[in-house]
C-alpha positions as a printed NumPy array, in Angstrom:
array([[-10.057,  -6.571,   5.932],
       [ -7.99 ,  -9.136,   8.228],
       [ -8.443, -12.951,   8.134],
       [ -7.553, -14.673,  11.074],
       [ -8.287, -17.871,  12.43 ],
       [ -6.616, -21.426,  13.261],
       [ -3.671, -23.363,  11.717],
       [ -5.424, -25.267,   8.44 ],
       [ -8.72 , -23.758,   8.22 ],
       [ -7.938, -22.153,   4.916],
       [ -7.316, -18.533,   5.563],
       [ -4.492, -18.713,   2.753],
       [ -7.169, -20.161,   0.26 ],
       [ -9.845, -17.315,   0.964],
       [ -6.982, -14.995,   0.432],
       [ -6.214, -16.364,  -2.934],
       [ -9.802, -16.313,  -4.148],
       [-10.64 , -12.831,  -2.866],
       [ -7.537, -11.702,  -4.736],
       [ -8.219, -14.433,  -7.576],
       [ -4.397, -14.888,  -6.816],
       [ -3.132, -17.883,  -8.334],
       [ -0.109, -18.017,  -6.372],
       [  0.402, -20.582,  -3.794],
       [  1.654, -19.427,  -0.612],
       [  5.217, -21.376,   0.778],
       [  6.499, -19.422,   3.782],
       [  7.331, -21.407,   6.42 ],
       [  5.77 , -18.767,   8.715],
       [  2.201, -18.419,   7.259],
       [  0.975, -14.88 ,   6.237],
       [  5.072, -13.643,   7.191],
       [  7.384, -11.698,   4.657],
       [  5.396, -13.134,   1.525],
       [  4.459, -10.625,  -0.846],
       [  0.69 , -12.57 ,  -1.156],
       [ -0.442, -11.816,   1.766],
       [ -1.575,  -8.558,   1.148],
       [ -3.534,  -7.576,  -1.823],
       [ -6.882,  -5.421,  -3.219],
       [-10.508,  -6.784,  -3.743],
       [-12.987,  -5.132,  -5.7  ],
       [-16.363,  -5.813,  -5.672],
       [-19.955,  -4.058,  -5.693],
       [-18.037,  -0.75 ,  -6.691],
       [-15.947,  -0.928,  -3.563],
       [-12.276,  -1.345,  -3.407],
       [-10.268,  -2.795,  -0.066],
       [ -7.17 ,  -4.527,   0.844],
       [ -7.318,  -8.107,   2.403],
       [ -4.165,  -8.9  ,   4.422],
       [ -3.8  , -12.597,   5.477],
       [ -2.722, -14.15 ,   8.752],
       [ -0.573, -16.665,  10.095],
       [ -2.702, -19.529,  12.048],
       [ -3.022, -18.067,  15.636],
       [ -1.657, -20.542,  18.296],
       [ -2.28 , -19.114,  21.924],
       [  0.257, -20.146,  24.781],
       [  2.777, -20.447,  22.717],
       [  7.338, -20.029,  23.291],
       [  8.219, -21.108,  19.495],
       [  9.51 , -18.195,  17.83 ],
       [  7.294, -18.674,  14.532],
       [  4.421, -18.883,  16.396],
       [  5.21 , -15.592,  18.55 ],
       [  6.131, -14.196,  15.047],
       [  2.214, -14.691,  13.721],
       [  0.49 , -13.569,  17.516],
       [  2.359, -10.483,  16.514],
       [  1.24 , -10.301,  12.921],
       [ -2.459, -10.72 ,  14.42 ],
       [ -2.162,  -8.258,  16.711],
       [ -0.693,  -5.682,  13.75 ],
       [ -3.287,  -6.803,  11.573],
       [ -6.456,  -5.737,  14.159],
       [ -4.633,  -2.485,  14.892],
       [ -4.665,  -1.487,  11.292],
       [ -8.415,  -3.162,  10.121],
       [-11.731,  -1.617,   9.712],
       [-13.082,  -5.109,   9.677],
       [-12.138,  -9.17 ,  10.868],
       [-12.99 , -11.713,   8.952],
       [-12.76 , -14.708,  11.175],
       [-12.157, -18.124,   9.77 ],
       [-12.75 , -21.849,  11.025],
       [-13.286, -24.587,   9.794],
       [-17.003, -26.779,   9.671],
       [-15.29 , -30.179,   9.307],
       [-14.242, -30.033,  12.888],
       [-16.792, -27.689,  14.513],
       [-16.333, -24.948,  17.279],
       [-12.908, -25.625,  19.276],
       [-11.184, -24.45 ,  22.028],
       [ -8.376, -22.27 ,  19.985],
       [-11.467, -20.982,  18.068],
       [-12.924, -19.74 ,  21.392],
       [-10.177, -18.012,  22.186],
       [ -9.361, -16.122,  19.378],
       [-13.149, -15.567,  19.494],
       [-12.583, -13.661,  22.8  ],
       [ -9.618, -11.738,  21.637],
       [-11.768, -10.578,  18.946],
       [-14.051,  -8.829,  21.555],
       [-11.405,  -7.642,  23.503],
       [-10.31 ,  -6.118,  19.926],
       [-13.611,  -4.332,  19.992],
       [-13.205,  -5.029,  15.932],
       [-16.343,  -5.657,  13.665],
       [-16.167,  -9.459,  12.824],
       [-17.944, -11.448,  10.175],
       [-17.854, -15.361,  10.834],
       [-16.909, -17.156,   7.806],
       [-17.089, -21.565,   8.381],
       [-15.018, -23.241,   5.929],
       [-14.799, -26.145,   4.124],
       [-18.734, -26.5  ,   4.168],
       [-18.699, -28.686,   0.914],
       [-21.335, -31.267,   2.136],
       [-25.33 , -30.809,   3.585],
       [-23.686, -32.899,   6.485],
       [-21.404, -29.73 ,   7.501],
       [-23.341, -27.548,   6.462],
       [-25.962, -28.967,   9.051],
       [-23.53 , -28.094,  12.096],
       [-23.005, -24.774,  10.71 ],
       [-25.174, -23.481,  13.684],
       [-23.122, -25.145,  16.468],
       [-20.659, -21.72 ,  15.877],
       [-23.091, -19.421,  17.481],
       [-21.567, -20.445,  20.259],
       [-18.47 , -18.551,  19.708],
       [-20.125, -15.15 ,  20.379],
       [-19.287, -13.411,  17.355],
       [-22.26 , -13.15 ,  15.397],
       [-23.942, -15.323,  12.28 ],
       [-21.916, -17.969,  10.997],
       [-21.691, -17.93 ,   6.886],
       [-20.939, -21.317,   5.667],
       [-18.215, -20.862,   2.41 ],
       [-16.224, -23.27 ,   0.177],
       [-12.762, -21.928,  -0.448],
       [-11.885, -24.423,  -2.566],
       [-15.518, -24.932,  -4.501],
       [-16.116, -21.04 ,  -4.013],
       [-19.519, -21.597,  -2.797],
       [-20.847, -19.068,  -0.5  ],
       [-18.04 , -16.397,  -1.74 ],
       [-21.022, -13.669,  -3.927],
       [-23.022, -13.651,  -0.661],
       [-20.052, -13.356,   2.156],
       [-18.364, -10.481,   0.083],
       [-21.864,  -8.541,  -0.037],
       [-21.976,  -8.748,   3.518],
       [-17.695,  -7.445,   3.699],
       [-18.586,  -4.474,   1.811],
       [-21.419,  -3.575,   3.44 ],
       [-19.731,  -3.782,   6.804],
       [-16.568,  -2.15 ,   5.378],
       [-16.738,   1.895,   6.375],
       [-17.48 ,   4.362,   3.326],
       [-14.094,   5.907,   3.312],
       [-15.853,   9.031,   0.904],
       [-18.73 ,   9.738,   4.042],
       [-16.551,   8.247,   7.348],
       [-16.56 ,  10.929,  10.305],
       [-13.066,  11.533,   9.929],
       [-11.235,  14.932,  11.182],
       [ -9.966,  17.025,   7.736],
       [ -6.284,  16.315,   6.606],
       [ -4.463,  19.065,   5.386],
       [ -2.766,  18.234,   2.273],
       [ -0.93 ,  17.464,   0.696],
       [ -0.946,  13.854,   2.267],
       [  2.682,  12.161,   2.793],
       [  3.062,   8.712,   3.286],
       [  7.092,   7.967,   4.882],
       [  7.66 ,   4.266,   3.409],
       [ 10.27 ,   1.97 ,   2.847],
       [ 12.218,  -1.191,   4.189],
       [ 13.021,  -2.122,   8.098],
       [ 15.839,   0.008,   9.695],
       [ 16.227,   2.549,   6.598],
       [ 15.447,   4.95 ,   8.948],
       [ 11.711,   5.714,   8.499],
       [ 11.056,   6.497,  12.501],
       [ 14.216,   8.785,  12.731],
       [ 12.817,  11.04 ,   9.557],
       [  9.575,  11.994,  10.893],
       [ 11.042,  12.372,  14.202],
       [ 13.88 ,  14.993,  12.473],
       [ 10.301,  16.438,  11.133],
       [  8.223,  16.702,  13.975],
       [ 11.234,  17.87 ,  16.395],
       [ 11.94 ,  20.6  ,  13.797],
       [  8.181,  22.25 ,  13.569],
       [  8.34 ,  24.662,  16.131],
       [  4.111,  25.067,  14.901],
       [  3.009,  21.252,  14.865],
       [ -1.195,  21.414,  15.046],
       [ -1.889,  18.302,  16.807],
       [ -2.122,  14.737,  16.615],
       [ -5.445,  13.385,  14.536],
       [ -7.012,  10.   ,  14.217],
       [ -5.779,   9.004,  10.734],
       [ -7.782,   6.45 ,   8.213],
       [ -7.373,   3.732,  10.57 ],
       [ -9.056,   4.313,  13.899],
       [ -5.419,   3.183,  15.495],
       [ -3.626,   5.026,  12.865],
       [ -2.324,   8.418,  14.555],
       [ -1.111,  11.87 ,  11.627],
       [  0.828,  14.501,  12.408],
       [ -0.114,  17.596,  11.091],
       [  2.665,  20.077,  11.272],
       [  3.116,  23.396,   9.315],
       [  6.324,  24.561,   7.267],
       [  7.144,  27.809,   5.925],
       [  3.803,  28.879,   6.87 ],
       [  2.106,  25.466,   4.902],
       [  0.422,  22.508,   6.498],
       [  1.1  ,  19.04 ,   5.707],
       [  0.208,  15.861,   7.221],
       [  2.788,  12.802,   7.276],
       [  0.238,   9.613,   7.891],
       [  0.027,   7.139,  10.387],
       [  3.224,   7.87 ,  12.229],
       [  2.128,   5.948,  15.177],
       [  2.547,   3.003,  12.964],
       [  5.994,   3.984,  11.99 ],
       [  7.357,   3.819,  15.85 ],
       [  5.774,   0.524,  16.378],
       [  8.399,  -2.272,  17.634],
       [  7.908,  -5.977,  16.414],
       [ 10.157,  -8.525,  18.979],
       [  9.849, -10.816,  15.571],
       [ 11.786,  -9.555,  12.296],
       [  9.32 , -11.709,  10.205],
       [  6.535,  -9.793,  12.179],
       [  8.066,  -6.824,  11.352],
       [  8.885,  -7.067,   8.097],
       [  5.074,  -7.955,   7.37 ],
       [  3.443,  -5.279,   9.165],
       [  5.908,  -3.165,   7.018],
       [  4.23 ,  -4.273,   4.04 ],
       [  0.538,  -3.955,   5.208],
       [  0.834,  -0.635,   6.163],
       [  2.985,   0.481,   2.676],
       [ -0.163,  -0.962,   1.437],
       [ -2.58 ,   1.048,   3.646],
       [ -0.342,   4.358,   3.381],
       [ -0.201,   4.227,  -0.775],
       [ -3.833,   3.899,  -0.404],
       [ -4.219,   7.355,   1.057],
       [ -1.139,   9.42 ,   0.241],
       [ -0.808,  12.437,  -2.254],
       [  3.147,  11.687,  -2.131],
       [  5.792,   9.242,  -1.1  ],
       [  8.522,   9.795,   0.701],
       [ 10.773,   6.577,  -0.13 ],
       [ 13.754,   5.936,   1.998],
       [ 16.617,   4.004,   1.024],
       [ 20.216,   3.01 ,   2.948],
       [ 22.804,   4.296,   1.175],
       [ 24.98 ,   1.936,   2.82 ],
       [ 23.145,  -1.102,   1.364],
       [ 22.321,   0.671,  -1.927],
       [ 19.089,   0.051,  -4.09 ],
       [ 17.587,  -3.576,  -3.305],
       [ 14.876,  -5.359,  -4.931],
       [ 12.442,  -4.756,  -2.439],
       [ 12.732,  -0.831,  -2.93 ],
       [ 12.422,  -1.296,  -6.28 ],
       [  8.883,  -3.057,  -5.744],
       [  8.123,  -0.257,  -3.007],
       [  8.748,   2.06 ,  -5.775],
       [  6.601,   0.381,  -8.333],
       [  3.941,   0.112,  -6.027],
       [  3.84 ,   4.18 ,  -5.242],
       [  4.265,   4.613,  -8.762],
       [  1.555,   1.974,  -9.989],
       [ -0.825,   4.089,  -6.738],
       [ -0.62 ,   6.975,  -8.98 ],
       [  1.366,   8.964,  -6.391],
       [  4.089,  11.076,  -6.569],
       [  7.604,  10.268,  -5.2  ],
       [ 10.626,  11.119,  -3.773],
       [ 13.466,   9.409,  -2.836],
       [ 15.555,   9.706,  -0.072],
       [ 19.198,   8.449,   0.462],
       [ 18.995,   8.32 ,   3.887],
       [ 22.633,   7.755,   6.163],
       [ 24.593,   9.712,   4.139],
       [ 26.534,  11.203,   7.553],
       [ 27.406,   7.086,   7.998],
       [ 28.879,   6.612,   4.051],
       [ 32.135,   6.558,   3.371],
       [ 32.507,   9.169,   0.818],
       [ 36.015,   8.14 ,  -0.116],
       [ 34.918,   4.914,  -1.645],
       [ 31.944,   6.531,  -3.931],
       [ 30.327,   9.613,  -4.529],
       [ 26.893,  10.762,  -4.582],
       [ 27.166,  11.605,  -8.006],
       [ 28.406,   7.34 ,  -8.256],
       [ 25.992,   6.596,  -6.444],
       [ 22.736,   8.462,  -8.183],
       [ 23.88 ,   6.938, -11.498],
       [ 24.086,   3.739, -10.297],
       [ 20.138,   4.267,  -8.998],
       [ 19.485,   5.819, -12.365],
       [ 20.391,   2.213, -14.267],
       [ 18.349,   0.73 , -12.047],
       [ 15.708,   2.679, -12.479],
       [ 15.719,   3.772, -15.871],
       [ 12.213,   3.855, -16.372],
       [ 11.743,   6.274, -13.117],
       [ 14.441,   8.74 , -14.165],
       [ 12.198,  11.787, -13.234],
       [ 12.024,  10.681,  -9.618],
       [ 13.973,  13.304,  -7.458],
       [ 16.813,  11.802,  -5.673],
       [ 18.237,  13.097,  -2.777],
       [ 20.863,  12.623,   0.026],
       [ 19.782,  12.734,   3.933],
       [ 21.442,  12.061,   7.265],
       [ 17.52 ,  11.929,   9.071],
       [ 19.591,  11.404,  12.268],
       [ 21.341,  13.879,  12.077],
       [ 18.585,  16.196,   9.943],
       [ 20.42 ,  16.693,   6.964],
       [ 18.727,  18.125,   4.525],
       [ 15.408,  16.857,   5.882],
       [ 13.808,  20.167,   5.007],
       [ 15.036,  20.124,   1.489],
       [ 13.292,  16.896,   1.012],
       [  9.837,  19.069,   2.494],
       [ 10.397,  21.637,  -0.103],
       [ 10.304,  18.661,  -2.808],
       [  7.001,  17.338,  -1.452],
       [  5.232,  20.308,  -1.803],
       [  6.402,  21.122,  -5.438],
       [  5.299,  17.739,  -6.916],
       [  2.223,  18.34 ,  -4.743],
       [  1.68 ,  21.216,  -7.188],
       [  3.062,  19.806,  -9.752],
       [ -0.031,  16.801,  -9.568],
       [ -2.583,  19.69 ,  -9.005],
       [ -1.433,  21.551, -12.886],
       [ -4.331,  21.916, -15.414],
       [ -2.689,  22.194, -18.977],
       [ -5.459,  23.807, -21.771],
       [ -6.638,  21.719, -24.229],
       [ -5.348,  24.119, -26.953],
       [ -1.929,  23.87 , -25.137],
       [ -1.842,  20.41 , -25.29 ],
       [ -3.095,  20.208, -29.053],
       [ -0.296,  22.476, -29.477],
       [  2.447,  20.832, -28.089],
       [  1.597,  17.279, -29.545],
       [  1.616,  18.355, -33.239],
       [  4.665,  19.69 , -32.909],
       [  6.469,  16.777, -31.377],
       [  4.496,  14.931, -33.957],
       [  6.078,  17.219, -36.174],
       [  9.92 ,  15.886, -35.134],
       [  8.711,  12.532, -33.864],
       [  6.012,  10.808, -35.176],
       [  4.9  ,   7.416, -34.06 ],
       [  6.09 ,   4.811, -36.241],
       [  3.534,   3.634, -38.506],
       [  2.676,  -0.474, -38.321],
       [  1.168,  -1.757, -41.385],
       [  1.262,   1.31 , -43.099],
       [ -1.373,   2.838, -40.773],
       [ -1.203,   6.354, -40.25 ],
       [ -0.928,   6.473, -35.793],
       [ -0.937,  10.105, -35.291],
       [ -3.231,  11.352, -33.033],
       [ -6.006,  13.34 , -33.809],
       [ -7.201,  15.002, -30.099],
       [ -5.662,  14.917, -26.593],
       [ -6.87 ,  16.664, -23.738],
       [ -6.194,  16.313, -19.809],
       [ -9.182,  14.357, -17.812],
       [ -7.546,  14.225, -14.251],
       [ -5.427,  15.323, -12.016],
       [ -3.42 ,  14.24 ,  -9.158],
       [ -2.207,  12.201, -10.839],
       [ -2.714,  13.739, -14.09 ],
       [ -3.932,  12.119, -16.851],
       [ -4.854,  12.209, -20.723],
       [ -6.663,  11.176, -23.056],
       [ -5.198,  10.64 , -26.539],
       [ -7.621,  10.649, -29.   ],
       [ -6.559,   8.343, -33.339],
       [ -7.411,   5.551, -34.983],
       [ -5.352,   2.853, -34.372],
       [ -4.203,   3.313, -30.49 ],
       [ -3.802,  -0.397, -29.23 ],
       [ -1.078,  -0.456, -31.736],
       [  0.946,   1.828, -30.426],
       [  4.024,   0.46 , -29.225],
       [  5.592,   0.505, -25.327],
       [  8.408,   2.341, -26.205],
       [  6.445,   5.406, -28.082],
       [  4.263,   5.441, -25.057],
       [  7.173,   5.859, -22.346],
       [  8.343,   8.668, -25.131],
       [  5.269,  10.417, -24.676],
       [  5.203,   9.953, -20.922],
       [  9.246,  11.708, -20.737],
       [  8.529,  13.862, -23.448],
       [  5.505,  15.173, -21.282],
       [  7.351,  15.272, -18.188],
       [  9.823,  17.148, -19.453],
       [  7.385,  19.783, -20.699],
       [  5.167,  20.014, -18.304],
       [  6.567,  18.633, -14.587]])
């Protein structure tokens, strides 16, 4: 879901509510390079992402403003669905007409939202937005919340069912190529797709704008999403740098792994550490990719340097696979495939219950968890209720009280014994 509209009709208010975000948003440059701006929704069973806009200004030379056109026009390439705010205090007005006939140019499904409809006086010119073409007008209170039960019933049942969509099969497994501006994203899957001499074809992806290539290696299919998106050129950083994190967003969503490129020459930043927090909080599986290593000067550190200096910063993701590309120059590109398709596997492994029982009374054995109160906080049962990602289901008396650091034992003890 998109919202787009106006300067000041409360698009970055709907946005907090939908995402009950608490946050207020500061950016000079509204619905640009804040983290806000794209979250999740659930409601009625249904789960989306809601990305919010900058207010659309047509005509316009100011650098900001050219900034948010291009955030609008990233944000209808990538939606299922607009919703389309203004604002009932001022009625229908000319900027609202024209982003009303962009919208059918877009040939997007659009739901009308009119806010600030906090009085029977407004509410009473509700009807005066027919005019704009785009269907019924709902009349909402951002701030009150009024309206809000009844306009996201209508969102989710105009959203697509992504389980029963007409959508051509992927092979998997599914790999999403993510990561910051200029780490070298476009030049990977090119190095991929210029390597498959046995590339299928190019299929509409998730998105109806959203293009995968399905290519085959060592005999094995494997489609990298939305790599359309992943050429696309923004004339605004800002622009850029949000329609990077919209379709990270989009791309977690759907992925079975995550390729996660880096720049070795700028080393680990905070915003690949979120990137890498958010695959790992998706559930997905990851690798990541050094990528420039043909630019590095190897005099000044080497990889095995550099790796431990990733590993302090990411202590808690230690069983990520780290490894060193040139995609330029496609170093070690298909080593990085090979990786993809073993923690594919890896995600797909069913471990016996009796194995499992197995294995956790004898670490129990060496390690038990410490007790709290004198409360015994051994478990009694475990067994494995999903996979990709895998996940089980530990079975005592007392589990809320077992501590962080026990769990994250578990976790690495796991990993180590089973992938």
């Amino acid at each position: 879901l998109a919202i787009v509209g106006r300067p000041n009709v409360g698009k970055s208010t709907i946005f907090n509510r939908l995402t009950k975000s608490r946050k207020a948003i500061t950016s000079p440059i509204s619905g640009v390079t804040r983290d806000r701006h794209v979250g999740t929704v659930e409601w009625g069973g249904r789960t989306f992402i809601v990305t919010d806009t900058g207010g659309w200004v047509p005509k316009t030379t100011d650098m900001y403003e050219i900034a948010i056109r291009e955030q609008v026009e990233f944000a209808l390439e990538s939606c299922d669905l607009v919703l389309f705010v203004c604002d009932g205090q001022t009625g229908p007005t000319d900027v609202d007409m024209d982003i009303a006939r962009m919208l059918q140019r877009s040939n997007r499904d659009v739901i009308l939202a009119v806010n600030k409809s906090d009085s029977p006086k407004i509410d009473a010119e509700v009807p005066a937005f027919y005019t704009l073409g785009v269907g019924d007008p709902q009349a909402i209170s951002a701030v009150a919340g009024h309206g809000f039960g009844d306009l996201l019933d209508l969102i989710v049942e105009q959203l697509p069912d992504a389980d029963t969509a007409d959508l051509p099969s992927r092979p998997r497994p599914l790999v999403a190529v993510i990561g910051r501006p200029n780490v070298g994203k476009s030049s990977f899957v090119n190095a991929i797709l210029g390597e498959q001499r046995h590339m299928v074809t190019d299929q509409a992806g998730t998105t109806r704008d959203s293009i995968d290539s399905v290519v085959t290696f060592y005999k094995q299919p494997l489609t990298l999403i939305d790599t359309a998106g992943l050429r696309r050129r923004a004339r605004v950083k800002e622009a850029l740098e949000y329609y990077t994190s919209v379709r990270t967003q989009k791309a977690l969503t759907d992925c079975d792994v995550a390729v996660i490129l880096i720049d070795v020459s700028e080393g680990l930043l905070a915003q690949d550490v979120k990137i890498i927090n958010e695959a790992a909080g998706f559930g997905k599986g990851i690798v990541l990719c050094i990528n420039k290593w043909d630019l590095f000067d190897k005099d000044s550190k080497s990889a095995h340097q550099i790796e431990r200096d990733i590993d302090e910063r990411l202590a808690s993701f230690s069983y990520v696979p780290k490894m060193f590309i040139s995609a330029k120059e496609k170093q070690r590109v298909h080593k990085v495939l090979e990786k993809v398709f073993q923690i594919y596997e890896e995600r797909q492994k069913r471990i016996s219950t009796s194995e499992l029982n197995r294995f956790i009374e004898e670490l129990m054995e060496v390690t038990p968890p410490p007790s709290i109160k004198g409360r015994d906080l051994r478990f009694n049962y475990v067994t494995q209720v999903e996979i990709a990602p895998p996940l089980f289901a530990f079975f005592g008396k007392y589990p809320e009280l077992l501590t962080a650091n026990y769990r994250s034992f578990l976790e690495r003890k796991f990993r180590e014994k089973y992938g």
